[in-house]
N, C-alpha and C positions, 0 to 999 in steps of 0.2 A: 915874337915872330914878325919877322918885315912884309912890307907887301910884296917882294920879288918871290919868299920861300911859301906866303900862302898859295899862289899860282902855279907854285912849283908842287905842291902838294895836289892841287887840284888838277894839274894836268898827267901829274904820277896815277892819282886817281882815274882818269878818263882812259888812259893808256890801257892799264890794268881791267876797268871792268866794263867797256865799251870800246875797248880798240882803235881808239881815236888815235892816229899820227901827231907825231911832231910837227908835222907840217898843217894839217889840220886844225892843230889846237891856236897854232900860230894866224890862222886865217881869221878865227870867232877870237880870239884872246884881249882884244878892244872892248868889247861888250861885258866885261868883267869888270866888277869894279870892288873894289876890297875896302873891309868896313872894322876897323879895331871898335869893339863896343864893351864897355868896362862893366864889370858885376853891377847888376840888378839894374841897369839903361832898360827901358824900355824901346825893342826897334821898332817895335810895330805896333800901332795905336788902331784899331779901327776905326776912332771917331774923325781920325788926321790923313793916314795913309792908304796908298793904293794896293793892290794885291802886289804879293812879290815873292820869288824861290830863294832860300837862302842855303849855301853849303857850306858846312863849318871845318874849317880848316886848326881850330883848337879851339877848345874851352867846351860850355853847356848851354844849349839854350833848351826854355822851355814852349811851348805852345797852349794858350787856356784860353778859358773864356770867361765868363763872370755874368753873374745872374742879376737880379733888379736888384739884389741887396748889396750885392759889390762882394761877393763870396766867390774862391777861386775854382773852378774846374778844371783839373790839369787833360789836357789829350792826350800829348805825348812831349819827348823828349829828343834833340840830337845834341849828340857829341860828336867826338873828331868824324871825318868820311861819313856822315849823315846827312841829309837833307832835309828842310824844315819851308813851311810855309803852305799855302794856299794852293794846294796841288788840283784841287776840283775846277778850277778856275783855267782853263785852256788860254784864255786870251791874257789873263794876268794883266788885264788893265780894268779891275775892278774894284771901288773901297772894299778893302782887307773886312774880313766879321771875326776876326779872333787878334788875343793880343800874342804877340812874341817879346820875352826877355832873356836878357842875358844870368843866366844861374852863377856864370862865372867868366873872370874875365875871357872875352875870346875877339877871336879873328873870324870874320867871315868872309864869304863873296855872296857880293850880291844879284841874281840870278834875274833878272827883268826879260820884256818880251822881244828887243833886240837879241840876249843870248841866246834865248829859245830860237830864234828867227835864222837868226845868222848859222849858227852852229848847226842847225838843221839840215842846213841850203848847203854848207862850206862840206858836209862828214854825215854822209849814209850811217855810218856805223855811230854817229850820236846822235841820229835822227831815229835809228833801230834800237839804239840804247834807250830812248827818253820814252819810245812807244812801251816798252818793257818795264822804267818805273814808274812809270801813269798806271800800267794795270796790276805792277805789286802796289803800289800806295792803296789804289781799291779792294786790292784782296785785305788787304793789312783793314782798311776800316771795319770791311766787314768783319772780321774777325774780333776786330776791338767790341763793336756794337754784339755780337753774338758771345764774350767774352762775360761783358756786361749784365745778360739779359740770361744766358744761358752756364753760367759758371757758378762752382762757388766761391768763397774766398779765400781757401786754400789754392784751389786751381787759378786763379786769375793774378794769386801771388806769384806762381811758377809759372804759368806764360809769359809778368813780366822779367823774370830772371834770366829767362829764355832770348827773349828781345831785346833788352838791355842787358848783357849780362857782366856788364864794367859798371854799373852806374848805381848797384846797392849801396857802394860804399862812398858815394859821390853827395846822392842826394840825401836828405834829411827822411827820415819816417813821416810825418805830416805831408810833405808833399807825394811820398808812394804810396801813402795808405788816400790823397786826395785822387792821382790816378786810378787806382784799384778801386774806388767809390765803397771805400769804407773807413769807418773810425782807425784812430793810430793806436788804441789800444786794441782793435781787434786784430791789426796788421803784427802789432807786438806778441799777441797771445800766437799767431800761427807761427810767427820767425821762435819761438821759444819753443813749441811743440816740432817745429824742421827740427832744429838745433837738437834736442833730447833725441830723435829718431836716428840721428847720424853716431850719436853716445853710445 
């Protein structure tokens, strides 16, 4: 994918689910900047980088963190039309506390606080759109956390099929049974008992 057809992706995108004009996307479209990043690059480093929004135009990234032993905790994942990065962070000029990699090779755009800034100021209707996923990204945490804390492991396998429901056959077992905060054999024994119930 070139850099012209990911902006063409991202602005099919805006069109579609915030209503942004062509003329609009054309005023903020400077403050974009496109990032080909190859399987398993690390983009975001906590100990290196500033906070930053990323929107993935193709490929897989993931979102983790990592404990004092250097063990991975996945949070979440995007694929194509997803957004990924340090959404709690309004100002986005702050060091990053989580890492972001590439699962596979992708295309992104890199979303900093000129695009926030600009496209705000240039398009009501992406200033009313961004208000709208600030507060699903928090619905979605909370969820994730009460997913967590309040699910079992059957159900928190089928909420993520729900939310991802292109990426079972993407990502490996070890890394969905790491989101779902359970062993890969236990994630194995429910995909084997789904599977029998559908027989």
């Amino acid at each position: 994918m070139t850099e012209s057809e990911a902006i063409a992706t991202f602005q099919s995108y805006l069109e579609k689910q915030a209503a942004v004009s062509k003329q609009e996307f054309e005023r903020f479209a400077s403050f974009i900047h496109v990032i080909q990043i190859p399987k398993g690059r690390i983009l975001v480093d906590p100990n290196k980088e500033r906070s930053q929004v990323y929107f993935v135009a193709k490929g897989l990234l993931r979102l983790f963190a990592t404990d004092s032993e250097g063990k991975e905790h996945m949070l979440s994942f995007a694929a194509e039309n997803w957004w990924i990065g340090d959404r709690n962070n309004p100002s986005l000029d702050k060091p990053a506390e989580l890492f972001i990699d590439a699962y596979e090779d992708s295309v992104i755009l890199e979303l900093g606080t000129r695009f926030f800034e600009g496209a705000s100021e240039q398009s009501p209707a992406f200033r009313s759109f961004n208000e709208r996923l600030m507060l699903r990204h928090m619905n979605k945490l909370y969820q994730r956390v009460y997913s967590l804390i309040g699910t079992n492991a059957k159900q928190r396998y089928e909420e993520f099929l729900r939310t991802y429901p292109n990426l079972a056959q993407r990502l490996p077992q070890t890394l969905i049974a790491s989101y779902l905060g359970m062993t890969p054999e236990s994630l194995s024994r429910i995909r084997k008992e789904m599977a029998q119930l559908k027989n």
